[in-house]
C-alpha positions in Angstrom: -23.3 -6.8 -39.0 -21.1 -3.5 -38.6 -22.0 0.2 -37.5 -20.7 3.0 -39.3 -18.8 3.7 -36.3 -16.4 1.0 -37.0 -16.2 1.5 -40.7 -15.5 5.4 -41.2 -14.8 6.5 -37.8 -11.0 6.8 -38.5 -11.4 8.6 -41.5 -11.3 12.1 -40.3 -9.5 13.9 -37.2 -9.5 17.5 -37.2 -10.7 17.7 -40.2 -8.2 15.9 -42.3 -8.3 13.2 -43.8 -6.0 10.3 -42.7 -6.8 7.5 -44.6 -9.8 6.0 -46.9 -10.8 2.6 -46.4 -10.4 0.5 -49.6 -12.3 -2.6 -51.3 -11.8 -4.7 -54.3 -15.8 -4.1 -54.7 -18.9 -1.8 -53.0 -22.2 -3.1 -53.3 -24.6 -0.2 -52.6 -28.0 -1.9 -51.2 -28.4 -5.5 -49.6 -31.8 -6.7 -51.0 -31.9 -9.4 -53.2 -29.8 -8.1 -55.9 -27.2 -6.2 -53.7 -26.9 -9.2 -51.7 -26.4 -11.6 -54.5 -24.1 -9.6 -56.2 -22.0 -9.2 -52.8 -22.0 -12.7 -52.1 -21.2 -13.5 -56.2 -18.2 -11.2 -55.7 -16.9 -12.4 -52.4 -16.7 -16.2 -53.6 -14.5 -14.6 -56.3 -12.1 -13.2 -53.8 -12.6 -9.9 -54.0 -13.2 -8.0 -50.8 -16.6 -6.5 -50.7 -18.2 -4.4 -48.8 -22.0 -4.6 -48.8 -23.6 -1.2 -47.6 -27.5 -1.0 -46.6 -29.0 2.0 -45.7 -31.4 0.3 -43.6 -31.1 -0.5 -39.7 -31.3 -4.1 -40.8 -31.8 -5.8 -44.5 -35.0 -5.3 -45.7 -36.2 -2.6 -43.4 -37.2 -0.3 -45.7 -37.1 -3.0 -48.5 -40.9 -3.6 -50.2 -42.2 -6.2 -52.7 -45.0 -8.2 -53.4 -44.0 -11.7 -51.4 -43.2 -13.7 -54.2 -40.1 -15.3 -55.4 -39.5 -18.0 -58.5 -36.6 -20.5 -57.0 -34.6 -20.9 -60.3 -32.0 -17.6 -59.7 -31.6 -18.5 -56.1 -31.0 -22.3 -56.9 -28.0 -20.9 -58.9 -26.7 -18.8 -56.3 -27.2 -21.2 -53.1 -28.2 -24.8 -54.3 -29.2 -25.7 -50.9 -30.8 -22.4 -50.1 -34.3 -24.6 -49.3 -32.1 -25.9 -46.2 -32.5 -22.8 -44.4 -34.5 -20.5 -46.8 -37.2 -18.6 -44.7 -40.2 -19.7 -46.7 -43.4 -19.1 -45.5 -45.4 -21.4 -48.1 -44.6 -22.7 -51.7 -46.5 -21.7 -54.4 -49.1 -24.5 -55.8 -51.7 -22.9 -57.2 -52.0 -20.3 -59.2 -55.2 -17.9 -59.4 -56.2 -14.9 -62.0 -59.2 -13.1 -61.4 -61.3 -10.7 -62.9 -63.6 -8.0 -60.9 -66.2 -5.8 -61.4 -68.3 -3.5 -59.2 -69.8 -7.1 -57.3 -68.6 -9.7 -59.2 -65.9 -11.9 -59.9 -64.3 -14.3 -62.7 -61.6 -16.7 -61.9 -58.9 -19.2 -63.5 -57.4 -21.8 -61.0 -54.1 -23.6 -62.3 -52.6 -26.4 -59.9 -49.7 -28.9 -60.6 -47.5 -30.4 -58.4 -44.4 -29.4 -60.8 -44.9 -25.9 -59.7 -43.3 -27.1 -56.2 -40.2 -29.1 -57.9 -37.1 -27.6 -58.3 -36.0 -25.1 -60.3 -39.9 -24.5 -61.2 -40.9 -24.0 -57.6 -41.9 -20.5 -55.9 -42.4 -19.6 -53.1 -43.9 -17.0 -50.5 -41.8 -14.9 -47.9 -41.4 -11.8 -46.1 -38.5 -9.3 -47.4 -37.6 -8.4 -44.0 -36.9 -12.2 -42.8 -35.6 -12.8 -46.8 -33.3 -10.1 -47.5 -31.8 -10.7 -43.9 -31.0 -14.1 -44.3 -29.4 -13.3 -47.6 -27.1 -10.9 -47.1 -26.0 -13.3 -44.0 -25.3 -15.8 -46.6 -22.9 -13.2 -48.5 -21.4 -12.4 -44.8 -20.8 -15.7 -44.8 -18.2 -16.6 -47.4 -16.6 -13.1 -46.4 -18.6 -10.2 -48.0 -18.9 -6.9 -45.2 -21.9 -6.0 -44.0 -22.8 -2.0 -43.0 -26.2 -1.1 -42.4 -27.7 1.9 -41.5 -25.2 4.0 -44.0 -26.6 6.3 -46.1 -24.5 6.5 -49.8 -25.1 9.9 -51.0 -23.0 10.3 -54.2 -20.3 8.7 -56.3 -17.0 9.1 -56.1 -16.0 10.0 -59.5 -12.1 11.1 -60.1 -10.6 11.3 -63.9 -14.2 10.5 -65.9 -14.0 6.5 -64.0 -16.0 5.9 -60.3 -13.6 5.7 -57.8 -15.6 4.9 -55.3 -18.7 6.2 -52.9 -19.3 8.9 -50.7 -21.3 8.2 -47.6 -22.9 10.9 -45.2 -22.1 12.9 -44.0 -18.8 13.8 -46.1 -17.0 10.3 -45.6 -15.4 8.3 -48.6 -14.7 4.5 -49.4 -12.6 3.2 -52.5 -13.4 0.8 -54.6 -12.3 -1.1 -58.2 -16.3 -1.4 -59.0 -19.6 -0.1 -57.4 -22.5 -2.1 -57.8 -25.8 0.1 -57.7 -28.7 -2.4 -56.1 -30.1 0.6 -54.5 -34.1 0.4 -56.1 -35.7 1.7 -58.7 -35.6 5.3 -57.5 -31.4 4.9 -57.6 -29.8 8.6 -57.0 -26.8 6.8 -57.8 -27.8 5.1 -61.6 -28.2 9.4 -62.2 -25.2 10.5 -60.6 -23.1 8.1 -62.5 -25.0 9.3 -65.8 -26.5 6.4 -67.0 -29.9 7.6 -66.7 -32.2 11.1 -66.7 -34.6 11.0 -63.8 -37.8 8.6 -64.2 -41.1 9.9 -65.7 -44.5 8.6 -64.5 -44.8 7.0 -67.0 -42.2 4.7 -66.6 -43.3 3.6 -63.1 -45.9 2.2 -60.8 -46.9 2.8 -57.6 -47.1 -0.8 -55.2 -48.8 -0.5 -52.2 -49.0 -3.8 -49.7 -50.9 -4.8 -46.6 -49.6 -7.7 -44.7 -52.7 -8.9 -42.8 -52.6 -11.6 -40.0 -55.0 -14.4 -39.7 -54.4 -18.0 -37.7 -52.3 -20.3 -40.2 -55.2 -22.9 -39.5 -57.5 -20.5 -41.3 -55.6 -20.0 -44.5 -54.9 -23.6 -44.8 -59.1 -24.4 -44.4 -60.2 -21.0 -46.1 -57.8 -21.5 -49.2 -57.8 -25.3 -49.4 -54.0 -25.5 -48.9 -52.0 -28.3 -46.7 -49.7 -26.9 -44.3 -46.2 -25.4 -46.1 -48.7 -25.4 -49.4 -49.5 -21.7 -50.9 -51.9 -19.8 -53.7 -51.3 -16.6 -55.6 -53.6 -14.4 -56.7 -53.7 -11.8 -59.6 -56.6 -9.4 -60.5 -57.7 -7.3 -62.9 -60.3 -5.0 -63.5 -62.2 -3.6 -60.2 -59.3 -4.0 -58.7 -57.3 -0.9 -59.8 -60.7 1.4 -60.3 -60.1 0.8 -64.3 -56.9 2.0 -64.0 -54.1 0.6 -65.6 -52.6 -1.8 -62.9 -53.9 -5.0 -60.7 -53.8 -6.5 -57.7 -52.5 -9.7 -55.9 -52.7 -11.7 -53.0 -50.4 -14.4 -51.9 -50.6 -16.1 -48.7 -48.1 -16.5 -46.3 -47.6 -18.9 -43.4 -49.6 -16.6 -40.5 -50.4 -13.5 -42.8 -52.1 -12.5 -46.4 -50.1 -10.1 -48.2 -52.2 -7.9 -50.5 -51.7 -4.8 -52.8 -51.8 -2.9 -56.0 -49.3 -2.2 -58.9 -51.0 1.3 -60.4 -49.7 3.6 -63.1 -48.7 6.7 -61.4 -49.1 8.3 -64.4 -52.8 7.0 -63.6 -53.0 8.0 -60.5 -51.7 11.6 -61.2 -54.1 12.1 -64.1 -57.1 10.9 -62.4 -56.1 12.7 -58.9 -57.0 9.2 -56.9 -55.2 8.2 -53.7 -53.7 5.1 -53.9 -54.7 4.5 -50.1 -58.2 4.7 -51.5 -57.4 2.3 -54.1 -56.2 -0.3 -51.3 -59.2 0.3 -49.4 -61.4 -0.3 -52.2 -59.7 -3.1 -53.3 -59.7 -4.7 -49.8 -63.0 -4.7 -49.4 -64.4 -5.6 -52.6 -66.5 -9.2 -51.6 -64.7 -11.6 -53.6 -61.3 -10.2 -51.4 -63.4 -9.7 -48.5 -64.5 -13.6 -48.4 -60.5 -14.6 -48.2 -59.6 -11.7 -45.9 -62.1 -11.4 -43.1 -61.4 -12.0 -39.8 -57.9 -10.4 -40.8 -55.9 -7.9 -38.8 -53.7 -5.6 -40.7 -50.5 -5.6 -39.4 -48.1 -3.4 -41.4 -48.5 -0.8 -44.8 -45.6 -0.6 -47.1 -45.5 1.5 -50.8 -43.0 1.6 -53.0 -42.2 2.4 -56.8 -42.2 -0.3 -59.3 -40.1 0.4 -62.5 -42.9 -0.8 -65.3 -41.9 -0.5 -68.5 -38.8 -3.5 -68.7 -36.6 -3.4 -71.5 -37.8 0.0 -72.6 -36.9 1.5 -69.2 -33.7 0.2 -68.9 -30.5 2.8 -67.9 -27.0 2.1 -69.2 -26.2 -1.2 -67.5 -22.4 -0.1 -67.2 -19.7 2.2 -66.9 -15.9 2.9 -66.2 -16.3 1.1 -62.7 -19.8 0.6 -62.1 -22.6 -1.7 -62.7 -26.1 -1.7 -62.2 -28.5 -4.2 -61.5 -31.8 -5.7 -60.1 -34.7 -2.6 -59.6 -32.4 0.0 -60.1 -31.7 -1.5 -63.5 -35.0 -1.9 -64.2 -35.5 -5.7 -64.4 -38.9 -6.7 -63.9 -41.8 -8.3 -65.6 -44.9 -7.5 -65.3 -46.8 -9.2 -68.2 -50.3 -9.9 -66.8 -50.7 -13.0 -65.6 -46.8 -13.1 -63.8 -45.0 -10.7 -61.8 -41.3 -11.4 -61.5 -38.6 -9.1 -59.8 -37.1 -11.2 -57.0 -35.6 -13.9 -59.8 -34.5 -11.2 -61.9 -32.6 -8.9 -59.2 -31.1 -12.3 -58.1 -29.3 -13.3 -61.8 -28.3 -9.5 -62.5 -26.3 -9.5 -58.9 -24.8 -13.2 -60.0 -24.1 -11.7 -63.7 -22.7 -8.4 -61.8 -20.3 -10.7 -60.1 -19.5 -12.4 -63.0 -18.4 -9.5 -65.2 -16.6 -8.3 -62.4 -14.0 -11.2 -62.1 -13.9 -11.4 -66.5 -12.9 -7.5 -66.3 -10.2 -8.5 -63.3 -8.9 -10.6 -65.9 -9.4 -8.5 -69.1 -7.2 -5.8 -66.8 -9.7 -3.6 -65.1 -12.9 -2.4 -64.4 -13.2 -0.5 -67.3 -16.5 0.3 -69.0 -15.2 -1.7 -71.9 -14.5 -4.4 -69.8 -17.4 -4.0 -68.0 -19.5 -5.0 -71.0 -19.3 -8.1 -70.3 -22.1 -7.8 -68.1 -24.4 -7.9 -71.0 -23.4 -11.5 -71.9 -23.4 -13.1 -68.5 -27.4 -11.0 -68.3 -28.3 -13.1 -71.2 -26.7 -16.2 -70.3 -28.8 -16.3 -67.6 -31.9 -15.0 -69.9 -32.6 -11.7 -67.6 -31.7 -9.6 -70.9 -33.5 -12.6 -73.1 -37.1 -12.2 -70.9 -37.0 -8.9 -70.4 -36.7 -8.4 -74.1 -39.1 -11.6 -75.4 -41.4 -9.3 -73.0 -40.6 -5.9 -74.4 -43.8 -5.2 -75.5 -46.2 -6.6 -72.5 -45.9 -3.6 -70.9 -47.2 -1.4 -74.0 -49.8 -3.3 -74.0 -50.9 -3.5 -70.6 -51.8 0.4 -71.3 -54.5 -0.2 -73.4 -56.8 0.9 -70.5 -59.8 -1.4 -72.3 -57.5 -4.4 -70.5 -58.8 -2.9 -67.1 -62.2 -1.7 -67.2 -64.2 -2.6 -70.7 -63.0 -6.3 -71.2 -63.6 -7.2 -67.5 -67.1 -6.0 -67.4 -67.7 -8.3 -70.7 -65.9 -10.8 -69.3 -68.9 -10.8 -66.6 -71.6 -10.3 -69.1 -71.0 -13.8 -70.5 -70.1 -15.6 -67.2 -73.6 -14.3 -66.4 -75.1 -15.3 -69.0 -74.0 -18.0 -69.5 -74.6 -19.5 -65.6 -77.7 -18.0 -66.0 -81.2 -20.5 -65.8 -84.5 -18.7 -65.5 -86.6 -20.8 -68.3 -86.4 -18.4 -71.0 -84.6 -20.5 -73.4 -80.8 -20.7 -73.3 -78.1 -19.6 -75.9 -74.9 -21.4 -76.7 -71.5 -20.4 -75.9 -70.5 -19.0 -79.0 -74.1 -17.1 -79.3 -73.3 -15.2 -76.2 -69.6 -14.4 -77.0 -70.3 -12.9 -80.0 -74.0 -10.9 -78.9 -71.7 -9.7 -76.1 -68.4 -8.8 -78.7 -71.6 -6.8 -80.9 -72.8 -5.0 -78.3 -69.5 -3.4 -76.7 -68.6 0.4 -77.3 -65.9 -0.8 -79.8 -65.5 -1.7 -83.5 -64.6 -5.4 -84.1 -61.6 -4.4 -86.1 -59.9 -3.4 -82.2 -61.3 -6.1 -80.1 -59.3 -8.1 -82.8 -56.4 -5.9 -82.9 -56.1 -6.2 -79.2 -56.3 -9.7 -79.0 -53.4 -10.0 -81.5 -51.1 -7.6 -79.7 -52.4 -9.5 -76.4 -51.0 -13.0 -77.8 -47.6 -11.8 -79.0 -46.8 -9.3 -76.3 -47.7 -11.6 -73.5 
């Protein structure tokens, strides 16, 4: 891992400029994309510097704690060697909450620990670290704690990158992997600045309890894992949801909420958390718990419809910045996603080497090797998921029905008992909503997600 010191402190004496150091490639942030990209692009022989802005990778990284194997398999086929799991992923939990209550679905299958299919749980700090290693490792260059402030643009094409305070590093191609909130994806104009409504806000608490006590309290063996979704209570009726995944020694849990939410209905997302946390169905998996860490970060929400140019004379973008994630309900996917775009990146890279350049026409060939590896083809088959996940009925009305018959229908006090289908529809009659849009929005539900 190199300082800044050792990079760019040749760069200026007296105020002039002596020299500019040069790569074949910059990668501008080392979590999972960045870091895939860089280590794409270094097998390919082109000299790569990896810059993280961060002390270490995935200091001021956030996300959720999961990640679906399949891109990393790609990338490093014995990444389970060495891979800092904390538990694989076999079962699968969505839940719905109200005020005091609670409706669940439980999905288990030993396939969903096999391969390409398997997911797992981990902690970005330990994750994105070990990454970027693995690009150090076949010869990328790792700087952290450099903060990229601008591009370096010369003659309509990006040059390069400035870094602070006034320092500048050459480069064929940049690879923005900086987030969702990328200065760079605007100063390369490929994208106006975001609008509420086009992100969420994730907050996550990391909570610590014994690994003996997760294992008993969630039924799991001892590298075995659950993840949880919920909807409902859960965001207040805002458009969003919460999840839980369990970890070897810790619990992560947060919320995905629509800032554009949050800003209309002037609620706190800390109070959100708190609510959520103590809600009783969370409560029974959580107590005893210490929390050990908070983290928040923006969430880009609306996929496909979100997405900046992917390309330009010289640069590429990928991962968050580019706006790849999946949020259709009942899956959240980023980690796989950011993975493939920084293997296409590198990809598209080496066919533009040998088409003559890194020119934007060149570079197009990034959207080929995105759909090769089907980030373009979800994100797309998807496109709509996220229109319909505002349909604020999804988050507060349905729930609360949802309840209505699980009550009813678990229900024995002697008065007589009414069938399933009795309930549904006496339920479906009485809701604050004309059958003709209960039956819209199951439609929309069943194509969109």
């Amino acid at each position: 891992m190199i300082r800044r010191s050792l990079l760019f402190g040749p760069l200026f004496r007296d105020g002039k400029r002596e020299n500019v150091e040069r790569f074949d490639a910059i990668v501008v942030g080392a979590g999972p994309a960045g870091s895939a990209a860089a280590l794409t692009l270094a097998r390919k022989g082109f000299s790569t510097l990896l810059v993280e802005r961060g002390r270490v990778p995935g200091a001021k990284g956030m996300f959720g704690g999961r990640v679906y194997a399949w891109a990393l398999q790609d990338l490093l086929p014995e990444w389970a060697k060495d891979c800092p799991v904390e538990r694989y992923v076999v079962r699968e939990n969505l839940a719905f909450l109200t005020e005091d209550s609670s409706l669940g679905v439980s999905f288990e299958s030993p396939k969903l620990t096999q391969g390409r299919t398997a997911s797992f749980t981990a902690l970005r700090s330990a994750f994105d670290s070990w990454l970027a290693k693995k690009a150090q490792d076949v010869g990328a260059m790792l700087v952290t704690g450099i903060r990229v402030d601008d591009l370096w643009r010369e003659g309509g094409r990006v040059r390069g990158v400035t870094v602070a305070p006034n320092d500048r590093v050459a480069a064929d191609l940049v690879v923005i992997a900086e987030g969702a909130a990328s200065v760079l994806v605007r100063a390369a104009a490929l994208r106006t600045d975001l609008e509420p409504r086009e992100v969420s806000v994730g907050v996550k608490e990391t909570i610590e309890l014994p690994a003996e006590t997760i294992q008993e309290r969630f039924g799991l063996g001892q590298k075995e894992g659950a993840a949880f979704v919920f909807a409902g209570q859960a965001s207040l009726g805002l458009r969003g949801g919460g999840f839980l995944y369990t970890n070897r020694a810790t619990i992560s849990l947060g919320l995905v909420v629509s800032a554009e939410d949050l800003a209309r209905k002037k609620i706190e997302v800390a109070e959100l958390q708190t609510k959520f946390r103590t809600h009783p169905a969370v409560q029974r998996m959580i107590r005893g718990g210490k929390i050990l860490e908070y983290s928040a970060h923006l969430v880009p929400e609306l996929g496909a419809s979100m997405a900046p140019r992917l390309w330009g004379d010289g640069v590429l973008v990928a991962g968050d910045a580019a706006g790849f994630l999946i949020n259709n309900g009942y899956t959240f996917r980023g980690v796989d996603l950011a993975i493939a775009s920084g293997i296409a990146a590198g990809e598209a890279a080496e066919y533009a080497r040998a088409a003559g350049g890194m020119t934007a026409s060149n570079l197009a060939a990034y959207d080929r090797f995105l759909r090769a590896r089907n980030v373009l083809t979800d994100l797309e088959r998807f496109r709509l998921a996220p229109l319909f996940l505002k349909n604020e009925r999804l988050f507060g009305m349905y729930p609360r029905m949802l309840m209505e018959i699980a009550e009813r229908l678990y229900t024995v006090d002697g008065s007589g008992k009414d069938r399933l289908l009795s309930i549904v529809l006496d339920e479906a009659s009485s809701a604050d909503i004309p059958k003709w849009k209960l039956l819209l929005d199951l439609l929309q539900g069943a194509r969109s997600m």
